[in-house]
C-alpha positions in Angstrom: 18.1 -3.1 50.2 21.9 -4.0 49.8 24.3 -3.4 52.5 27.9 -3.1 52.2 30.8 -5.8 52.6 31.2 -4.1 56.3 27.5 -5.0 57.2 27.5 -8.4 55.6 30.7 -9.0 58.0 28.7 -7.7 60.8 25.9 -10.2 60.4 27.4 -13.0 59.8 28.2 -12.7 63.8 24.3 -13.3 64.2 25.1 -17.3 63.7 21.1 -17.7 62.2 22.9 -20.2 59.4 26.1 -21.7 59.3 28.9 -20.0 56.7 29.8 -22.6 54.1 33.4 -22.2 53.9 34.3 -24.2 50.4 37.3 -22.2 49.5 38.9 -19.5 50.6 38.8 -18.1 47.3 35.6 -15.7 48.0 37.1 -14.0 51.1 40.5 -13.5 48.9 38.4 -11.5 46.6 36.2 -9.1 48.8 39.4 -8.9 50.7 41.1 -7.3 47.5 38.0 -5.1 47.6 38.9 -3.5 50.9 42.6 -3.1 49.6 41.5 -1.3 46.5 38.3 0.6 48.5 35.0 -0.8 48.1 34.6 -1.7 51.4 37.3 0.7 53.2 40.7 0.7 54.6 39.9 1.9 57.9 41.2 -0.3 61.2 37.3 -0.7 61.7 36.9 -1.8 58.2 40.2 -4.5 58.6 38.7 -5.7 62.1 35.3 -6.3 60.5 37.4 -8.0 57.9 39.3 -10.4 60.7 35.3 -10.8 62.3 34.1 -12.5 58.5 37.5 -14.5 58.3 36.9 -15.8 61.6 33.4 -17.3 60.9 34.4 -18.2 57.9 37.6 -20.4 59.7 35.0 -21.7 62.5 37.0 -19.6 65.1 35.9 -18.1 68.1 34.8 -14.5 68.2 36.0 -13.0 71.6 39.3 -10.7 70.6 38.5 -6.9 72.1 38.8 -5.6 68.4 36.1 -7.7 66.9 33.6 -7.2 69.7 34.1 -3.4 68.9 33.0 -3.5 65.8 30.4 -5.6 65.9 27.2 -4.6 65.7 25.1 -7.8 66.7 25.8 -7.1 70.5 22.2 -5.7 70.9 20.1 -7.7 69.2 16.1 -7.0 69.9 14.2 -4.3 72.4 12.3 -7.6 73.2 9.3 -6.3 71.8 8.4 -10.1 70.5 8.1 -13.2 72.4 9.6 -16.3 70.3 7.9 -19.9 70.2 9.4 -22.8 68.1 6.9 -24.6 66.8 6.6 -27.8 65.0 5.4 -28.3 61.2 2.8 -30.7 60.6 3.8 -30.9 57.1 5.2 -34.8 56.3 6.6 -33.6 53.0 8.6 -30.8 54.2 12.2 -32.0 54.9 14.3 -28.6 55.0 16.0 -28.1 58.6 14.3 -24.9 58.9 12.9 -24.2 62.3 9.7 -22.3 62.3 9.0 -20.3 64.9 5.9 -17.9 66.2 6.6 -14.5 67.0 3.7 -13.3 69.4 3.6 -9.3 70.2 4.0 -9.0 74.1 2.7 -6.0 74.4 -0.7 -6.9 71.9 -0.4 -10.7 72.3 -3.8 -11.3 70.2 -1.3 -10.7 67.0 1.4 -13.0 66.1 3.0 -14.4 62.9 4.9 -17.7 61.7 8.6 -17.0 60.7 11.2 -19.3 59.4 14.1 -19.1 62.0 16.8 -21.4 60.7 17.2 -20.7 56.9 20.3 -23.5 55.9 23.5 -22.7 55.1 24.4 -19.1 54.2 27.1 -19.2 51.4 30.1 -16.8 51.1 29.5 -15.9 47.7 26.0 -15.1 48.5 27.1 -13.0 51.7 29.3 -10.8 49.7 27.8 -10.5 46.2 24.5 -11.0 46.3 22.0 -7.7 45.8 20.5 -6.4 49.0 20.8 -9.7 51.1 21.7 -8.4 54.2 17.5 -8.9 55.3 18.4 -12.8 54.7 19.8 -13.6 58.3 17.4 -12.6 60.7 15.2 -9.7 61.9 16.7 -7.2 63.1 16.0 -4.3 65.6 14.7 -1.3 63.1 12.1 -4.2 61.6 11.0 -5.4 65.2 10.2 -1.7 66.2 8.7 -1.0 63.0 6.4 -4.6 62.9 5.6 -3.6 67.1 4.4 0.3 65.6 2.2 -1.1 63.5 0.5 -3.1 65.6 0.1 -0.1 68.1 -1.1 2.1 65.3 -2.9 -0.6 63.4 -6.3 1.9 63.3 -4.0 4.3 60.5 -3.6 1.8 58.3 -6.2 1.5 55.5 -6.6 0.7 51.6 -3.1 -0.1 50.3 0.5 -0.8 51.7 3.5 -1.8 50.5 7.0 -2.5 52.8 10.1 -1.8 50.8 13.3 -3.7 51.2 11.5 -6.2 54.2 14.2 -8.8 53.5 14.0 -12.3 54.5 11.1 -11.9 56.8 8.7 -8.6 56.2 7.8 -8.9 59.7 6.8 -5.7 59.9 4.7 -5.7 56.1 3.2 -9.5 58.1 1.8 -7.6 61.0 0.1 -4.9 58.9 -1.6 -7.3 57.4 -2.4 -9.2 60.2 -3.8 -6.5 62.2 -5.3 -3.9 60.3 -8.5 -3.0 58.2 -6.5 -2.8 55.4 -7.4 -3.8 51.4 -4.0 -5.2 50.1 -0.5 -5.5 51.6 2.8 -5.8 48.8 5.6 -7.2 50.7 8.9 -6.3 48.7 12.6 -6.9 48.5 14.9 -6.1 45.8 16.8 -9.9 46.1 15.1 -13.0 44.9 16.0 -15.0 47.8 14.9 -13.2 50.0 11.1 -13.2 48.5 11.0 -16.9 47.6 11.2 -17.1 52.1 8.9 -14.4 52.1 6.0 -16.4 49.7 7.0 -19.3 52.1 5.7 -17.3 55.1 3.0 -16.0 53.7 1.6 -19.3 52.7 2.3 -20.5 55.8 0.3 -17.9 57.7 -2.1 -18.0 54.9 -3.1 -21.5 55.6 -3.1 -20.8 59.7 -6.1 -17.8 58.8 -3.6 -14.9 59.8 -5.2 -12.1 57.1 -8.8 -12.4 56.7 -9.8 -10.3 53.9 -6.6 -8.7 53.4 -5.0 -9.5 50.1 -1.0 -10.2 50.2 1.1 -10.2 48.0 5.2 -10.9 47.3 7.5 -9.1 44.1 11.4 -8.8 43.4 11.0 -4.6 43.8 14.2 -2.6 43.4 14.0 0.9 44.0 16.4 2.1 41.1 14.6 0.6 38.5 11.9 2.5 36.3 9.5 -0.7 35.7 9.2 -1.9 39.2 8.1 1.6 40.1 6.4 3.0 37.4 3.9 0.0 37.3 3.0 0.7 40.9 3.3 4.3 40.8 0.6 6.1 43.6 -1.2 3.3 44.6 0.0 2.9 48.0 -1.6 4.2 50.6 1.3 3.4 53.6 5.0 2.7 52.3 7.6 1.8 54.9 10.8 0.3 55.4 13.0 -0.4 58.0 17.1 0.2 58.0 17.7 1.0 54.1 19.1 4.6 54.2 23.1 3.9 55.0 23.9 2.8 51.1 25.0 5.7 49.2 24.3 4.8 45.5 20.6 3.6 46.5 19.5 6.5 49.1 18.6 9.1 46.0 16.7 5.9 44.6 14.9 5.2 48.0 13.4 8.6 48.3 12.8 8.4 45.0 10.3 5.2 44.7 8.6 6.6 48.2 7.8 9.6 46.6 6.3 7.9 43.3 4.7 5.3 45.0 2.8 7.3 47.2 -0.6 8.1 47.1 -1.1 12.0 46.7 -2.6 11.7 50.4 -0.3 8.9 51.6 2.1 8.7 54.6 5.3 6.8 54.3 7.0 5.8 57.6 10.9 4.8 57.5 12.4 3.2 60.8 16.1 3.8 60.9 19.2 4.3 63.3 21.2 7.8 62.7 24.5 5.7 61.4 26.6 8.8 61.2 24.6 11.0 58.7 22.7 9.3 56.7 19.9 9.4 58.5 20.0 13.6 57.8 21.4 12.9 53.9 17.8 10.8 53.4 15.8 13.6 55.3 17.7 16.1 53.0 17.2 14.1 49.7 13.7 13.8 50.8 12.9 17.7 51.2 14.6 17.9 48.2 12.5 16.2 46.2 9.3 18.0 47.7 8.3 15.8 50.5 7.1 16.8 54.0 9.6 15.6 56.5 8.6 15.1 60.2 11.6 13.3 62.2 10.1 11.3 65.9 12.9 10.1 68.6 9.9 9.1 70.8 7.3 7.6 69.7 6.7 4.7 72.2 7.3 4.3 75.5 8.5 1.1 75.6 10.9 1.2 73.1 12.4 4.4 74.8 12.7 2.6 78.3 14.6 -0.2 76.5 16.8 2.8 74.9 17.4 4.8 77.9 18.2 1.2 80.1 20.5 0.4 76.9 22.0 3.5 77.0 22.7 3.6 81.0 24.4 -0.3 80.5 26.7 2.1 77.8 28.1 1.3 73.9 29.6 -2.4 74.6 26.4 -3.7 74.9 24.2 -0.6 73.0 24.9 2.0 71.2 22.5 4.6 69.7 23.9 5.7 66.4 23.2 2.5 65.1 21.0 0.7 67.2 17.9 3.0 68.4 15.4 3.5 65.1 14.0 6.9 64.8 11.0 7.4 62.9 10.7 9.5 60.1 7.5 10.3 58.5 6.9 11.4 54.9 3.9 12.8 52.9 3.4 14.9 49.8 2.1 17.6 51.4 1.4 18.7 55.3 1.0 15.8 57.5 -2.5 15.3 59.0 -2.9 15.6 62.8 -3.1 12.6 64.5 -1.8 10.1 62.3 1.6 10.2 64.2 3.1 10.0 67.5 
């Protein structure tokens, strides 16, 4: 879902689409947000601030305060091999790169992505409603995409991903790998699902799903008719990354709950960022779901953790790198179906 002015800073580091820089109007104005508080007045808050000016001015990023706060310095636990491939589509004459990401640990599955998605404008950056999915994948949605693959036997009748941003990797692979009847791949930003019907048509056309029927919708979880038209009919929910935004966690836990089967299992992927990983689990118990909370739950992403963590925090740090996986269900989980 949406991140804050802090995180859209962050990704811009990621360099996945150059930052049109037409004026310097828009960086006045979310500038004037961090004076008055929307995005903080904190020295990490003004540093993340100096990292968006930066790309915004073309410079280079290497001043010791900008690395610090950037959170791009680990970037994937490898758990995907990536292939550019060429389209064979006359008629298509975007500069998007599509590339194949191929599981390296179950090869047999891979997906088509769009790497290079144009220009990414200020205004869009900074205002836009939950577009911090539209610059690339990131590590929570790799590890999610990568356990769903592993545990593609659990998945069956209906499954939706919630806020999969640009890419749904993780929502793709479900699809691709499991006996499953229908897959809803979500976002709550229209951009975001116009790339997303791209892809799927994309891999449609290559013979990715088989049976599996897909589908794409604008989904936000704060409002009543996206979530009362789909209310229990999902059999697996998941998403990847969405707890750290105040005003939207109570909404998150919310449209899990609702759209949850009665015997359903929702699986969220996400780093602890401070406390909100323990504010969602709280919300959640709250509002009378089971909560199970896994730190390991495959060995290969814990011996890229533990590797990470011996390198130490200027390459990796935990808080808000390592995903832990949090399982939900409206009453006691069932044996096996987790790690």
């Amino acid at each position: 879902m949406e991140r804050d002015c802090n995180a859209a800073a962050e990704r811009s580091e990621s360099g996945r689409g150059n930052i049109d820089d037409d004026d310097e109007e828009e960086e006045d104005t979310c500038a004037a947000d961090s004076r008055t508080g929307t995005c903080g007045t904190t020295d990490v808050a003004k540093a993340r601030w100096t990292l968006l000016r930066q790309v915004l001015r073309q410079k280079q990023i290497d001043t010791p305060e900008v690395k610090q706060v950037s959170v791009r310095r680990f970037a994937s636990f490898d758990l995907f091999s990536r292939r550019n491939i060429s389209t064979q589509d006359p008629s298509d004459t975007s500069d998007d790169q599509w590339v194949e990401y191929r599981s390296v640990h179950f090869p047999e599955y891979s997906a088509f992505l769009r790497d290079n998605l144009g220009p990414l404008r200020v205004n869009e950056v900074l205002n836009s409603f939950d577009n911090t999915g539209n610059v690339c994948v990131w590590p929570s949605e790799e590890v999610m995409a990568h356990y769903c693959l592993k545990k593609r036997h659990m998945f069956k009748g209906a499954v939706c991903e919630l806020g999969g941003g640009m890419t749904c990797l993780a929502g793709l692979m479900a699809a691709i790998c499991a006996d499953v009847k229908e897959v809803l791949l979500s976002d709550g930003n229209e951009k975001s699902i116009q790339n997303v019907r791209g892809l799927v048509e994309k891999n449609r056309q290559a013979g990715k799903f088989g049976t599996t029927s897909l589908s794409t919708r604008v989904l936000r979880w704060d409002c009543e008719s996206d979530i009362s038209a789909l209310e229990g009919h999902f059999d697996v929910v998941m998403c990847a990354d969405c707890l750290f935004l105040d005003q939207y966690r109570a909404s998150l836990v919310d449209a899990i709950r609702r759209l949850l089967h009665p015997n359903g299992m929702a699986l969220v992927f996400a780093p602890l960022r401070g406390e909100t990983l323990s504010l969602f689990c709280k919300l959640s118990q709250q509002a009378g779901l089971y909560v199970t909370q896994h730190q390991q739950y495959d060995a290969h992403v814990m011996d890229v953790h533990l590797k990470m963590l011996r390198e130490g925090k200027e390459a990796y740090d935990e808080n808000i790198h390592y995903p832990i996986l949090i399982t939900l269900t409206k009453g006691p989980q069932p044996a096996g179906l987790t790690p």
